[in-house]
Structure formats: C-alpha cells, structure tokens
C-alpha positions, -999 to +999 in steps of 0.1 A: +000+000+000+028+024+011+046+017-024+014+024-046+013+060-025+043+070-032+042+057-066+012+081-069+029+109-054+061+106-079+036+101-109+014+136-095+050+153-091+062+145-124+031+155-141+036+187-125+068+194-136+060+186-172+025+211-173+054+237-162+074+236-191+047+242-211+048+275-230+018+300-230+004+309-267+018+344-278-016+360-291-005+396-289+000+413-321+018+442-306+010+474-300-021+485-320-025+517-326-059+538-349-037+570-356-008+568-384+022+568-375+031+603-388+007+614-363+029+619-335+029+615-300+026+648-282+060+650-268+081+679-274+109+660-277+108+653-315+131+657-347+137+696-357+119+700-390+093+674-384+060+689-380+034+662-366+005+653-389+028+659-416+032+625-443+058+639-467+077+652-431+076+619-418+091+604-447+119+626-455+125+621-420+131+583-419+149+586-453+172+611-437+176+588-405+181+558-428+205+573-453+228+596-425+223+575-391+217+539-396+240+534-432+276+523-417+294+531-457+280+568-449+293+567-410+325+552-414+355+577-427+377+570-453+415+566-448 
C-alpha cells in the first residue's frame, strides 16, 4: 500500500513538472494603434523640422535617419 502512495505521489509530481514547461500561446500582435504613425505623440521631444501630422515630413525624415544614421558606408570615414 505504502509503495502504490508513493508511486502516486512521484507520478502527481512529475506531471507537474512537465504542465510547467509548457509555454503560453503568444496572441498579442503588438502594439495597435488607430492613428498613423506620422501622427505623432505629443512630446516635445521630436526631430527639428518634423512637424506632426505631416506624411511627406515623416518620410523625409526616416529617409534622412536611414541614409545619415543607420548606413555604416556613410558613417564610417575614409582613410
């Protein structure tokens, strides 16, 4: 009797462990959001010459930021 309980406890623990590792379904899409993205935020801390609202702004922004900030060939000096 005393070795079925204990095989019952060990079976209960184990089947414990295992629903642990389990992993949770990631149903979140992000951040959603029904203003564009040009929009803006509020915050005065923003981008001189970006005016909020503004598409073509936005754009020339991001190409700006892409081309001078984020490109490594136009960061790097040549020697």
């Amino acid at each position: 009797m005393a070795q079925r309980t204990w095989g019952l406890a060990a079976a209960a623990v184990a089947l414990t462990a295992l629903a642990a590792c389990g992993e949770k379904p990631q149903t979140g899409a992000g951040i959603r959001s029904d203003a564009a993205p040009y929009a803006g935020t509020g915050s005065s801390f923003t981008q001189p010459g970006w005016k909020a609202g503004d598409k073509a702004s936005w754009e020339a922004q991001l190409k700006a930021r892409q081309q001078y900030g984020q490109n490594e060939y136009s960061r790097t000096t040549a020697k």
